[in-house]
N, CA, C and O atoms as a GROMACS GRO file, in nm:
protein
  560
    1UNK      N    1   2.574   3.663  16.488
    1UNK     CA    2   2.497   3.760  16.415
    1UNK      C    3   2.583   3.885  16.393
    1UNK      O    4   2.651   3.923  16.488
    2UNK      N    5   2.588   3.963  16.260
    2UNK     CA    6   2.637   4.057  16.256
    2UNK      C    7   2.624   4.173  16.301
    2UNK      O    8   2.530   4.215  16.233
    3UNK      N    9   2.663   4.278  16.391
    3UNK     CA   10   2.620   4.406  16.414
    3UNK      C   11   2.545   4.455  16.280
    3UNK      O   12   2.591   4.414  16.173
    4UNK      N   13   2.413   4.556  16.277
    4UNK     CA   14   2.400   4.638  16.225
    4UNK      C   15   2.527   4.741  16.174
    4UNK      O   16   2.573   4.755  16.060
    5UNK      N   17   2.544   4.773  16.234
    5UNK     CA   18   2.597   4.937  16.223
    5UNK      C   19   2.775   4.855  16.109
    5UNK      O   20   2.853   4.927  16.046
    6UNK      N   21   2.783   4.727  16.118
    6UNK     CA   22   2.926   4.640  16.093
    6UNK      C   23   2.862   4.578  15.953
    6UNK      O   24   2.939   4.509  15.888
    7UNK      N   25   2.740   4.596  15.906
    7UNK     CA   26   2.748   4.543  15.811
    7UNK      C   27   2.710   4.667  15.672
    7UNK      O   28   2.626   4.757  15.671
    8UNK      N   29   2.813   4.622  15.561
    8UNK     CA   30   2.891   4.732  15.435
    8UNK      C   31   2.722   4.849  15.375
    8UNK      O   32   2.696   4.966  15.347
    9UNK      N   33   2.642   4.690  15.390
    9UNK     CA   34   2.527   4.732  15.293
    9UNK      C   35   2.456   4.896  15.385
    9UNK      O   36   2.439   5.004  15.330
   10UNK      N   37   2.430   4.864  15.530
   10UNK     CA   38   2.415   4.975  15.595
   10UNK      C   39   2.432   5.090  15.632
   10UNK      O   40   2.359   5.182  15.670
   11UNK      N   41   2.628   5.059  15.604
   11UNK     CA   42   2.689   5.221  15.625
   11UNK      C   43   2.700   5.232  15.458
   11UNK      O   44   2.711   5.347  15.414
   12UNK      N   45   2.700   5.134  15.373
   12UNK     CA   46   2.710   5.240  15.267
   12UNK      C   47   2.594   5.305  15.208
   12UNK      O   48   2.592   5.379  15.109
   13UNK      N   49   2.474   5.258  15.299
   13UNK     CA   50   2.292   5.273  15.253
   13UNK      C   51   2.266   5.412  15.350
   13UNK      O   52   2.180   5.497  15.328
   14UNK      N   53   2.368   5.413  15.470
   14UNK     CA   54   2.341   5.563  15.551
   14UNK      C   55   2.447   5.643  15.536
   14UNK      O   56   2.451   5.737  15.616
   15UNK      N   57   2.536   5.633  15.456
   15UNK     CA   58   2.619   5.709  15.410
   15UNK      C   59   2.528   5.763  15.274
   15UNK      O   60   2.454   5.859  15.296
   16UNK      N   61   2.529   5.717  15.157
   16UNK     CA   62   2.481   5.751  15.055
   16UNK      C   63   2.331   5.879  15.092
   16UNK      O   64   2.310   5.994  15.053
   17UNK      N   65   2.264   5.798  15.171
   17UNK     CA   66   2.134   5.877  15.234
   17UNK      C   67   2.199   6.027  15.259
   17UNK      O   68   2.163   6.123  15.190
   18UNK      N   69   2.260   6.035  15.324
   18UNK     CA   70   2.356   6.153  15.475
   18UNK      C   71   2.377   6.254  15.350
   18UNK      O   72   2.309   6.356  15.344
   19UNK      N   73   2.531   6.203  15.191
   19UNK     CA   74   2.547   6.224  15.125
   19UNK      C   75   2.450   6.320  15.018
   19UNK      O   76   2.470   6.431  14.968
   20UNK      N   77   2.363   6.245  15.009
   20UNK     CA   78   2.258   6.262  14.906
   20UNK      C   79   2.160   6.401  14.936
   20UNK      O   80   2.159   6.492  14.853
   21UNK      N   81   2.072   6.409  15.070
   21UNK     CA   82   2.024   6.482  15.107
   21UNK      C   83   2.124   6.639  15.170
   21UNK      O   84   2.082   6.748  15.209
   22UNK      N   85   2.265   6.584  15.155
   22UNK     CA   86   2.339   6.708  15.157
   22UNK      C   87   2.339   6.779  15.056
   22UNK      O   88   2.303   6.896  15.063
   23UNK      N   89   2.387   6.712  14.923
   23UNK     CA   90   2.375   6.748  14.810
   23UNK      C   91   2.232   6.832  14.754
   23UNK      O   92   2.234   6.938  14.692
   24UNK      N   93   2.152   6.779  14.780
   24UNK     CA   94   2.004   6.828  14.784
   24UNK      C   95   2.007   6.974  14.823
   24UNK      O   96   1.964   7.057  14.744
   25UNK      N   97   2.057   7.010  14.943
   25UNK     CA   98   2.052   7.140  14.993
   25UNK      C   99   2.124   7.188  14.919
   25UNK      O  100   2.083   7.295  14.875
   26UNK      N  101   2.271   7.139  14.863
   26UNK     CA  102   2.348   7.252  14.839
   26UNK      C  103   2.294   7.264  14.647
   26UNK      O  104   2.376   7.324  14.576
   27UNK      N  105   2.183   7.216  14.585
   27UNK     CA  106   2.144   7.224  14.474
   27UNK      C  107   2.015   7.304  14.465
   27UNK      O  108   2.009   7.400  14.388
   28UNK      N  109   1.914   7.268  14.539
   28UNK     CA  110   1.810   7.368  14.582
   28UNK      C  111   1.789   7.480  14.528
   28UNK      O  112   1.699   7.505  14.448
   29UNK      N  113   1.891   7.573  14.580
   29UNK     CA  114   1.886   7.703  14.517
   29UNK      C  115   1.850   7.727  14.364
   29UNK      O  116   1.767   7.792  14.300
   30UNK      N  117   1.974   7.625  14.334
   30UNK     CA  118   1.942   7.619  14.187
   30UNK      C  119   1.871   7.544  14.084
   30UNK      O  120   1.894   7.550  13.963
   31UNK      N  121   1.789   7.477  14.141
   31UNK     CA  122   1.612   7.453  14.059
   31UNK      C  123   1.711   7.275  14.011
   31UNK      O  124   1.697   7.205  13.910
   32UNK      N  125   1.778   7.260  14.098
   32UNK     CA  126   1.837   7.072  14.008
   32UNK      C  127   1.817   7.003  14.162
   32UNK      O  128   1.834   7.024  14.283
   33UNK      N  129   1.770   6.907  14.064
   33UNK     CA  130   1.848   6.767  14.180
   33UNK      C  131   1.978   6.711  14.176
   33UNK      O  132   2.051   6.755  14.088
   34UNK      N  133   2.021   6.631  14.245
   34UNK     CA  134   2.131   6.579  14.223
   34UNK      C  135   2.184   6.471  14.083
   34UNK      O  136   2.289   6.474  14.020
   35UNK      N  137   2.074   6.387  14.070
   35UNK     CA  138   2.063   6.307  13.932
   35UNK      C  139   2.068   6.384  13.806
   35UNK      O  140   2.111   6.343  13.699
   36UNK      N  141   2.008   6.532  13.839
   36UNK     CA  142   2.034   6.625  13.683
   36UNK      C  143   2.127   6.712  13.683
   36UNK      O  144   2.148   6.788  13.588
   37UNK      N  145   2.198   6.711  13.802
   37UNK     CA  146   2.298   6.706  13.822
   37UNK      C  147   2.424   6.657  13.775
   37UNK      O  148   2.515   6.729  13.734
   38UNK      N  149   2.426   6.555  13.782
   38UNK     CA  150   2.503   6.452  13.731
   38UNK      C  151   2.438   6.447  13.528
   38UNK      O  152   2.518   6.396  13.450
   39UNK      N  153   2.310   6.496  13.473
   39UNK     CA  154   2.320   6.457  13.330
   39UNK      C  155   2.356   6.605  13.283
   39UNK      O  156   2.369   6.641  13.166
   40UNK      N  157   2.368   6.684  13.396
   40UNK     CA  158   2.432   6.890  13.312
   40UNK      C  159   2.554   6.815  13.233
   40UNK      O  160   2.583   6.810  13.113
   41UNK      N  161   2.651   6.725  13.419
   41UNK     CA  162   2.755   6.705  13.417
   41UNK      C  163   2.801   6.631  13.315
   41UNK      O  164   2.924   6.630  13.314
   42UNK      N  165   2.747   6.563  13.221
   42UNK     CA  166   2.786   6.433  13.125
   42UNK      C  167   2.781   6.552  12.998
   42UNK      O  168   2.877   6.577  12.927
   43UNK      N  169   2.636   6.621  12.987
   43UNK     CA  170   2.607   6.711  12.906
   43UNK      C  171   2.745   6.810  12.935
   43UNK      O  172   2.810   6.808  12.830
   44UNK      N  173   2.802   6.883  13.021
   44UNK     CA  174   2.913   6.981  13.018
   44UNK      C  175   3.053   6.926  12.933
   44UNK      O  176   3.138   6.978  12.860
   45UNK      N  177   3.024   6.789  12.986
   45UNK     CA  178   3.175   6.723  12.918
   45UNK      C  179   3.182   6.706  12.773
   45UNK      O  180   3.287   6.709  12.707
   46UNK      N  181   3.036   6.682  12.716
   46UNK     CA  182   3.001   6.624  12.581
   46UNK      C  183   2.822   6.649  12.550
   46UNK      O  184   2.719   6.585  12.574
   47UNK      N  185   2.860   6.788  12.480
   47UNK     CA  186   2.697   6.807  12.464
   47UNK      C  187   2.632   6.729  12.327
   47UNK      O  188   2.694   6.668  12.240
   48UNK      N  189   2.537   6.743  12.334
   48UNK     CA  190   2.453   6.604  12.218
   48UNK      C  191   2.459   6.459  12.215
   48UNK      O  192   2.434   6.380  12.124
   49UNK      N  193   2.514   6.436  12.381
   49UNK     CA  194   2.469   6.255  12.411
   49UNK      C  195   2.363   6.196  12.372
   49UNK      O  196   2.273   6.279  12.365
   50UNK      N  197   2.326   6.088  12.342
   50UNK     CA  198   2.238   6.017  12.354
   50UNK      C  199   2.160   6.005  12.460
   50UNK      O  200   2.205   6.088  12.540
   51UNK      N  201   2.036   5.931  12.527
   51UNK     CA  202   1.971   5.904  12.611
   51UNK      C  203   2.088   5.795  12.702
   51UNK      O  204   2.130   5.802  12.818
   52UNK      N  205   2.108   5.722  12.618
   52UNK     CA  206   2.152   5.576  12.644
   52UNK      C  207   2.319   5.545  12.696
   52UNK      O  208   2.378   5.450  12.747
   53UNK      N  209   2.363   5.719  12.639
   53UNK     CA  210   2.514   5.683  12.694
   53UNK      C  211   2.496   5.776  12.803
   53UNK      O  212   2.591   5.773  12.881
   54UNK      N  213   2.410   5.851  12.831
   54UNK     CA  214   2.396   5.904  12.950
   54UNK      C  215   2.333   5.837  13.128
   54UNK      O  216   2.356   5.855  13.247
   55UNK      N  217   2.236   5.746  13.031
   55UNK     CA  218   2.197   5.672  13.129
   55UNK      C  219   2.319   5.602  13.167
   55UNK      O  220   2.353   5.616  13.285
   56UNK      N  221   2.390   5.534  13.095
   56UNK     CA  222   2.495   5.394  13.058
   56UNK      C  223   2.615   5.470  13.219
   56UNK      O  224   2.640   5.410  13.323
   57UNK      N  225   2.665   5.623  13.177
   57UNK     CA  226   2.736   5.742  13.221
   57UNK      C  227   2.704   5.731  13.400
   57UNK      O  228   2.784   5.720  13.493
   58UNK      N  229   2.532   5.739  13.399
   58UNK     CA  230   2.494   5.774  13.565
   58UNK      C  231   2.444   5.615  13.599
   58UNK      O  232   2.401   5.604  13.714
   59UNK      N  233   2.445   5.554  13.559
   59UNK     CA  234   2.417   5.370  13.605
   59UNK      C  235   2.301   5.382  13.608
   59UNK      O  236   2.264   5.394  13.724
   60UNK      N  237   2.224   5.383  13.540
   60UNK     CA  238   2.121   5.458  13.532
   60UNK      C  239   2.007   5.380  13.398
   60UNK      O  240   2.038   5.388  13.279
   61UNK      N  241   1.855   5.297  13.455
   61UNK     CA  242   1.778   5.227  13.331
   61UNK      C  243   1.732   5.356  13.214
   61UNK      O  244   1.754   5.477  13.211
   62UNK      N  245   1.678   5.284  13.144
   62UNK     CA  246   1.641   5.337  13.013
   62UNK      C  247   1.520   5.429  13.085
   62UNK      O  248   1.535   5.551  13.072
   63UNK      N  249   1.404   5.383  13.157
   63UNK     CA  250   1.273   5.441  13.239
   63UNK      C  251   1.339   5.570  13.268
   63UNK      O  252   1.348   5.676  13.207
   64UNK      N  253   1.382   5.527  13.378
   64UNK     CA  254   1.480   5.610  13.477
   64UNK      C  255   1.505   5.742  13.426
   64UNK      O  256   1.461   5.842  13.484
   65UNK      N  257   1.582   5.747  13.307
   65UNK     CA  258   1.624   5.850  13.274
   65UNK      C  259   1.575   5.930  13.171
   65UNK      O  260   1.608   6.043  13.135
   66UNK      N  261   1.477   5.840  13.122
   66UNK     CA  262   1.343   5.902  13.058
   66UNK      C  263   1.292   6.040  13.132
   66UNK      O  264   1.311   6.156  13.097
   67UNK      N  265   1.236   6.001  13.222
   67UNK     CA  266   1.211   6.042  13.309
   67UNK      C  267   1.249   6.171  13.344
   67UNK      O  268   1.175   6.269  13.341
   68UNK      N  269   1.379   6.169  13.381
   68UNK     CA  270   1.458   6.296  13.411
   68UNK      C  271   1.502   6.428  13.317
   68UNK      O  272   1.528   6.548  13.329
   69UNK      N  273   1.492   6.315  13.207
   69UNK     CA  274   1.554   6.410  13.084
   69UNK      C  275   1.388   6.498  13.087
   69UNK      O  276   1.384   6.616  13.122
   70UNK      N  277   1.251   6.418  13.045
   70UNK     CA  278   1.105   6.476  13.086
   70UNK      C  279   1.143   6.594  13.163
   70UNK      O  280   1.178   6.693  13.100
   71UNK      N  281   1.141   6.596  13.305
   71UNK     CA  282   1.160   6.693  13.397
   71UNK      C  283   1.234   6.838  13.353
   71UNK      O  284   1.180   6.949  13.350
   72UNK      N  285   1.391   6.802  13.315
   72UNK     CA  286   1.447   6.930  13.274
   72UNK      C  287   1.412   6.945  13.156
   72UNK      O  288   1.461   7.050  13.112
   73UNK      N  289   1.347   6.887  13.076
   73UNK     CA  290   1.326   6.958  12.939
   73UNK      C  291   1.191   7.029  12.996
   73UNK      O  292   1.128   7.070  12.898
   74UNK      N  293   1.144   7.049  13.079
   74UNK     CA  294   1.005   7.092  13.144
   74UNK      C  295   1.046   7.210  13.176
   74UNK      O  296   0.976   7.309  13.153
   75UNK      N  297   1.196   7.221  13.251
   75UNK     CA  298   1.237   7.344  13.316
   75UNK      C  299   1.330   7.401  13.239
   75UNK      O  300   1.399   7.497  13.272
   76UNK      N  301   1.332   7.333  13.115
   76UNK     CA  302   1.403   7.440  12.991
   76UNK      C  303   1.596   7.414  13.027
   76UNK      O  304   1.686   7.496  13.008
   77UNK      N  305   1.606   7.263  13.086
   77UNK     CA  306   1.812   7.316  13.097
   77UNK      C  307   1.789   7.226  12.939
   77UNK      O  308   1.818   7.290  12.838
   78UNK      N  309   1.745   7.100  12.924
   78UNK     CA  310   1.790   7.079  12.766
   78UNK      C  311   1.707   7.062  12.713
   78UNK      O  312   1.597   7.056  12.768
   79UNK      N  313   1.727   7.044  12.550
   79UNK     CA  314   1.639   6.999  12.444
   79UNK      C  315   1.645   6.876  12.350
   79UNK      O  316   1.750   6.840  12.297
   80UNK      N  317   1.567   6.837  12.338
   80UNK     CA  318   1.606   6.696  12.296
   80UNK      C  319   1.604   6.695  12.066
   80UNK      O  320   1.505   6.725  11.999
   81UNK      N  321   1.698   6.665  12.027
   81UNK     CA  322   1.726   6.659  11.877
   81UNK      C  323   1.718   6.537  11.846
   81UNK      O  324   1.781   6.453  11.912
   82UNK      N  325   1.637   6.502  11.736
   82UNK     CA  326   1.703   6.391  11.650
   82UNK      C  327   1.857   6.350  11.614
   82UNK      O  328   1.922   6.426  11.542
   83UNK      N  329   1.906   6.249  11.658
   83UNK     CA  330   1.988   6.229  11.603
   83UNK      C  331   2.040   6.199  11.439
   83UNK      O  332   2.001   6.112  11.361
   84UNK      N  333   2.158   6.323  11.417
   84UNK     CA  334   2.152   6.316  11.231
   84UNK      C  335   2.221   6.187  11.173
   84UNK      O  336   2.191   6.173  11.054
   85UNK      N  337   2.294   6.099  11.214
   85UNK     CA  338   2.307   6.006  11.184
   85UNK      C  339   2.201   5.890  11.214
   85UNK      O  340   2.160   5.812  11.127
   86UNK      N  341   2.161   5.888  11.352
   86UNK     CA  342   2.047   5.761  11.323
   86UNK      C  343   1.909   5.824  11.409
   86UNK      O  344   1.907   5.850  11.529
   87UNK      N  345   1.801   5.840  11.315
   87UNK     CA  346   1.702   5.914  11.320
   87UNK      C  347   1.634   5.815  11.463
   87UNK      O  348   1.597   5.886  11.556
   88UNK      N  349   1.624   5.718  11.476
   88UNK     CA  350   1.545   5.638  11.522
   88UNK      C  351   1.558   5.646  11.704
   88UNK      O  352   1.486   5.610  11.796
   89UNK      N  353   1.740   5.740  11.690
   89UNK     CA  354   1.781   5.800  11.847
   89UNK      C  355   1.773   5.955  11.870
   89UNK      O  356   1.787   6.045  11.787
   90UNK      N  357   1.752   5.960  11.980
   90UNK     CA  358   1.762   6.089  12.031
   90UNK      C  359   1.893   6.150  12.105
   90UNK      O  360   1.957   6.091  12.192
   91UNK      N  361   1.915   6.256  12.062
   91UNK     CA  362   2.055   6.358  12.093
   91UNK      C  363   1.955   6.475  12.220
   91UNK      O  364   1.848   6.535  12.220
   92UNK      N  365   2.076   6.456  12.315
   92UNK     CA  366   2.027   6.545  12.425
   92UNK      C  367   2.137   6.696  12.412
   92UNK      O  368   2.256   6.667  12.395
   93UNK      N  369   2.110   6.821  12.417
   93UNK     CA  370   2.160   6.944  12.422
   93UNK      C  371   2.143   7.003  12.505
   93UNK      O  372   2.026   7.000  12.543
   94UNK      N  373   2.227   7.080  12.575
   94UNK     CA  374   2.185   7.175  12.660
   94UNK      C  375   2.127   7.315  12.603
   94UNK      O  376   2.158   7.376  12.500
   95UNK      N  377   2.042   7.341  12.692
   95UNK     CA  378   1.995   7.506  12.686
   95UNK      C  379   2.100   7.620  12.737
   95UNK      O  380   2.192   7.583  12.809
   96UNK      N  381   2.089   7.751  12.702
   96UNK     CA  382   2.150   7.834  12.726
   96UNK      C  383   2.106   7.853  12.881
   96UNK      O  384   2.194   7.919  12.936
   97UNK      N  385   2.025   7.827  12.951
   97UNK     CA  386   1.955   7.826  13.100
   97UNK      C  387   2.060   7.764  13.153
   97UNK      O  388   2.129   7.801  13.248
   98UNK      N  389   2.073   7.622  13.058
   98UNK     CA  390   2.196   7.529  13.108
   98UNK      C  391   2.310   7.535  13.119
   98UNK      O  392   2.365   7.495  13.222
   99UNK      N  393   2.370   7.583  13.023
   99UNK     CA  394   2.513   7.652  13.047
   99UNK      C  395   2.567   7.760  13.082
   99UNK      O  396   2.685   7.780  13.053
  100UNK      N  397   2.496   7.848  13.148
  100UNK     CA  398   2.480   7.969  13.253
  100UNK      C  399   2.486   7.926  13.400
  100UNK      O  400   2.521   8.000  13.492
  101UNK      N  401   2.444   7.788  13.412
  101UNK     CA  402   2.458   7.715  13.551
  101UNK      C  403   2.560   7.630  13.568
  101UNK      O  404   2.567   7.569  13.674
  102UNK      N  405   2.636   7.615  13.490
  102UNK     CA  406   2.783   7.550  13.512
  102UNK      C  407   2.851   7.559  13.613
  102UNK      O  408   2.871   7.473  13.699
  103UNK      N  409   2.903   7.700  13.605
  103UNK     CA  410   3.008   7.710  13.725
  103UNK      C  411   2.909   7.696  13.861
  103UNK      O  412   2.956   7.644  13.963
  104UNK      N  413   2.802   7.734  13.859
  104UNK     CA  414   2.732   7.688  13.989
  104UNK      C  415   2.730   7.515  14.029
  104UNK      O  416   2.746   7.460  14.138
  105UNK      N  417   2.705   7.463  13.904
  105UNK     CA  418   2.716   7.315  13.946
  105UNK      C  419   2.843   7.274  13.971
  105UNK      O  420   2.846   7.182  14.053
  106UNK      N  421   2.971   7.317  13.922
  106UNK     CA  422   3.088   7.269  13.960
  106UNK      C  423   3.075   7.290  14.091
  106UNK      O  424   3.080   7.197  14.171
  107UNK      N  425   3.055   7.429  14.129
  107UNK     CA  426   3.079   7.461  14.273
  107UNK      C  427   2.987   7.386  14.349
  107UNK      O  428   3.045   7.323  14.437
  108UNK      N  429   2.883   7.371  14.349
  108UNK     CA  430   2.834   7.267  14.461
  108UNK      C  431   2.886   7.114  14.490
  108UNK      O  432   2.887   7.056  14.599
  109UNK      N  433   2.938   7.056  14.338
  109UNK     CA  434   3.022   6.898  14.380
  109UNK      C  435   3.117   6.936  14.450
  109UNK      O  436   3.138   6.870  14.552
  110UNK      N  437   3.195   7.039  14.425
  110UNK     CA  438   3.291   7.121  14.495
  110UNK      C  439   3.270   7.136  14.640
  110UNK      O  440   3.353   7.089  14.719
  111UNK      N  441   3.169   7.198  14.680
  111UNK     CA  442   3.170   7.197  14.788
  111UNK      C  443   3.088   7.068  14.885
  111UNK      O  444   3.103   7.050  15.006
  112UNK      N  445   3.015   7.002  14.809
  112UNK     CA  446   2.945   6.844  14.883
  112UNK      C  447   3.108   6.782  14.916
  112UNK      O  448   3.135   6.776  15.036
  113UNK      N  449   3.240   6.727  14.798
  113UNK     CA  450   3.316   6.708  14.815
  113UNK      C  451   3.400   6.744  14.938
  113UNK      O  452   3.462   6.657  14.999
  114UNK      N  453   3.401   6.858  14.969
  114UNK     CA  454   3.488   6.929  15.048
  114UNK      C  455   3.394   6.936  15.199
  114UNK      O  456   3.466   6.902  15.293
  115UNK      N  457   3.320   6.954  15.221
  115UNK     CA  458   3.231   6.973  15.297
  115UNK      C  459   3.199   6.800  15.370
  115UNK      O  460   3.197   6.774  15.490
  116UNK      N  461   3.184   6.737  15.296
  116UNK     CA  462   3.144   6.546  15.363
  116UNK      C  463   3.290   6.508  15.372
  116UNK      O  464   3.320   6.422  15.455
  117UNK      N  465   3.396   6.569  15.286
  117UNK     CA  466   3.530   6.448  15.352
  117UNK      C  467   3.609   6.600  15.385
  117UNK      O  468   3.709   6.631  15.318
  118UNK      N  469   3.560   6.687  15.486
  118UNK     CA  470   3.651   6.755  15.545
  118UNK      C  471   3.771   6.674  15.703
  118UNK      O  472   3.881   6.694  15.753
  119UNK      N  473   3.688   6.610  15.714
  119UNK     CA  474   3.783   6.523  15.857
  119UNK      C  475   3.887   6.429  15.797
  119UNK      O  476   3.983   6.387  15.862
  120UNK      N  477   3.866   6.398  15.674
  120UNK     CA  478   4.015   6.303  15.597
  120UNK      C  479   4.140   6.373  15.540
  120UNK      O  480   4.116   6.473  15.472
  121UNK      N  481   4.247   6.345  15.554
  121UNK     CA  482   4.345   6.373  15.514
  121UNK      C  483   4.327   6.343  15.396
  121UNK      O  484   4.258   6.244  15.374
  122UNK      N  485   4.392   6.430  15.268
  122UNK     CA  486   4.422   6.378  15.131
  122UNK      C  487   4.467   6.262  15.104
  122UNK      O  488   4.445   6.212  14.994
  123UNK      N  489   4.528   6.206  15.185
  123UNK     CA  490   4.582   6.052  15.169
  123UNK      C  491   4.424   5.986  15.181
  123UNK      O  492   4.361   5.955  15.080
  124UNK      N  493   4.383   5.973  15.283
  124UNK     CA  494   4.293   5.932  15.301
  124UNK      C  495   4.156   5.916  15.218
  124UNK      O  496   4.091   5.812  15.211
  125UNK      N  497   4.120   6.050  15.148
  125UNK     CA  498   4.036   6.083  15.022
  125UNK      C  499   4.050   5.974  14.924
  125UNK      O  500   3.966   5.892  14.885
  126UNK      N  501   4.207   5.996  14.885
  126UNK     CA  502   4.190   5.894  14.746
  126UNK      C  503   4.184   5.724  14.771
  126UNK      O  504   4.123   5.632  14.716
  127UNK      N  505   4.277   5.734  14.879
  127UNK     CA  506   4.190   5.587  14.933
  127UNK      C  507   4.068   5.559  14.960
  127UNK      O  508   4.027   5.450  14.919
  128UNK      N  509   3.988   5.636  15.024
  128UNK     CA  510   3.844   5.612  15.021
  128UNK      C  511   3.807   5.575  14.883
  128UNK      O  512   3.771   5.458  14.865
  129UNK      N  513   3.810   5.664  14.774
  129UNK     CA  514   3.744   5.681  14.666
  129UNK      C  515   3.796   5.539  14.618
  129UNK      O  516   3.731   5.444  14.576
  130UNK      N  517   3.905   5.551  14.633
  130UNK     CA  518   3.965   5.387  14.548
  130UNK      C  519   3.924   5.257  14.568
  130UNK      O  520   3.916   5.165  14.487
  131UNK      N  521   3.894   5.262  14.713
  131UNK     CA  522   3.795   5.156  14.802
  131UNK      C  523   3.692   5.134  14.758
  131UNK      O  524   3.655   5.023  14.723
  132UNK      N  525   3.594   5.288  14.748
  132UNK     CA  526   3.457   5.278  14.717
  132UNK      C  527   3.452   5.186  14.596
  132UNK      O  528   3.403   5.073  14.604
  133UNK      N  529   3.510   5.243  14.469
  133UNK     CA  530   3.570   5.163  14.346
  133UNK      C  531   3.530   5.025  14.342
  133UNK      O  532   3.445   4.959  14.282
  134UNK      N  533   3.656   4.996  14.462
  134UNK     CA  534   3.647   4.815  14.456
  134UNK      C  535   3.556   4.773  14.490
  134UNK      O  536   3.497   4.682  14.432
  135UNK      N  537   3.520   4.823  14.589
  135UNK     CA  538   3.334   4.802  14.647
  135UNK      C  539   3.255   4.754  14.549
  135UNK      O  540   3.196   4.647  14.533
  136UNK      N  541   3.266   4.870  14.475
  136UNK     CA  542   3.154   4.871  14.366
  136UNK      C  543   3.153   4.754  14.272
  136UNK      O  544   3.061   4.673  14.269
  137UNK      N  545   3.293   4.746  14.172
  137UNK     CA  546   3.369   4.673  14.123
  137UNK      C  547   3.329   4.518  14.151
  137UNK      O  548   3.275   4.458  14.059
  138UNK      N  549   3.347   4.467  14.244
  138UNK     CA  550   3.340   4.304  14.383
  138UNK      C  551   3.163   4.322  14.373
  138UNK      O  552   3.120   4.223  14.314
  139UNK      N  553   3.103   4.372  14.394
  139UNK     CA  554   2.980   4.382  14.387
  139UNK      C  555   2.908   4.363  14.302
  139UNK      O  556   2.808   4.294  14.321
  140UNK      N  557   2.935   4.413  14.190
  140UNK     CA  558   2.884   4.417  13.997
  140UNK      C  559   2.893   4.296  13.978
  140UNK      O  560   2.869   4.249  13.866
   0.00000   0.00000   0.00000
């Protein structure tokens, strides 16, 4: 029988948990979760996504992110446009609410980052991350 604590699905199910609810605190302040979090972040790189490449972006169903986009368009970070080439999709924008919170959101991945892999050496970091990768990758 396998140990608990030895099998991938567990530490990567109480890691992610540990992770997640850290993140939580360090977002709090600023009226996001971590998931809208992650659609500022898609939105910062490339404003007027679609629903669908954003979901596609956070691994993320069509429901799902319905959903979320609902929420912050509730709290005013975006607004949702017709798309001018194909009417039948929707273009997501940020609000000026939204891009006033930027550098705050950098700084909190910033610091979840720095803060959960403070005990690894830089060597160690990008190996993790590269691991996680294959994880993911072998899994899909």
């Amino acid at each position: 029988m396998v140990e608990l604590k030895e099998c991938i699905n567990f530490l990567l199910s109480k890691t992610e948990l540990a992770v997640h609810q850290r993140f939580k605190q360090i977002l709090e302040p600023h009226g996001i979760t971590p998931v809208q979090c992650g659609v500022l972040n898609c939105l910062y790189k490339e404003d007027g996504l679609s629903l669908k490449a954003i979901a596609d972006s956070l691994a993320l169903n069509a429901s799902t992110i319905t959903g979320i986009i609902d929420r912050m368009e509730e709290k005013k970070f975006i607004k949702r446009k017709p798309d001018r080439s194909d009417r039948r999709s929707i273009s997501i924008f940020l609000t000026d609410k939204a891009k006033k919170l930027e550098p705050e959101t950098v700084n909190a991945i910033t610091e979840l980052n720095s803060s959960v892999m403070k005990e690894l050496t830089e060597q160690e970091k990008v190996t993790f991350r590269r691991l996680l990768r294959i994880v993911t990758e072998t899994a899909s």
